[in-house]
N, C-alpha and C positions, 0 to 999 in steps of 0.2 A: 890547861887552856885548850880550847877550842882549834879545830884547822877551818882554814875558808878555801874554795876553791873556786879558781876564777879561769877565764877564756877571752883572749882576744877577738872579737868580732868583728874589728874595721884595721883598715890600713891606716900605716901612721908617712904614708905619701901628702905633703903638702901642710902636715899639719904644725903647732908649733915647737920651737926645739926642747923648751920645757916638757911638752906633753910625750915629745918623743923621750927624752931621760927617764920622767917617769914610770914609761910602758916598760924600759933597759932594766931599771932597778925593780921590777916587779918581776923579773924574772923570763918577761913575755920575747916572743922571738919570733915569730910569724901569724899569720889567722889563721884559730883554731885549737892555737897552742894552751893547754891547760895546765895549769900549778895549783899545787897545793901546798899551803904554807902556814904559819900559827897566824891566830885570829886577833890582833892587837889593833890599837887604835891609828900607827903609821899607818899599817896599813889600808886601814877603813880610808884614812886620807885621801892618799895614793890614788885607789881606787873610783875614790869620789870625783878626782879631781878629772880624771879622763873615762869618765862612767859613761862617755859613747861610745865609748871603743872598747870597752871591759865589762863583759858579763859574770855576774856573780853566781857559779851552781848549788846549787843545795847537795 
């Protein structure tokens, strides 16, 4: 299976407490901060769900 790697690009100041959990359980922890991780569909979710604040790298 594939890895994805992803980067926070916005702050999670003001925004909703779901979307903050989300950014928690992805791993992410400040702007800037990059993970790499396997490439599943949780994930894809995850990602989708707060995709202004999470940039996806190649």
């Amino acid at each position: 299976m594939a890895n994805i790697k992803y980067r926070q690009k916005r702050s999670l100041i003001g925004k909703p407490e779901s979307h903050r959990k989300i950014i928690k359980a992805l791993g992410l922890r400040r702007i800037g901060h990059v993970v790499e991780t396997k490439d599943t569909p949780q994930i894809r979710g995850m990602i989708h769900k707060v995709q202004y604040m999470v940039e996806v790298i190649d």
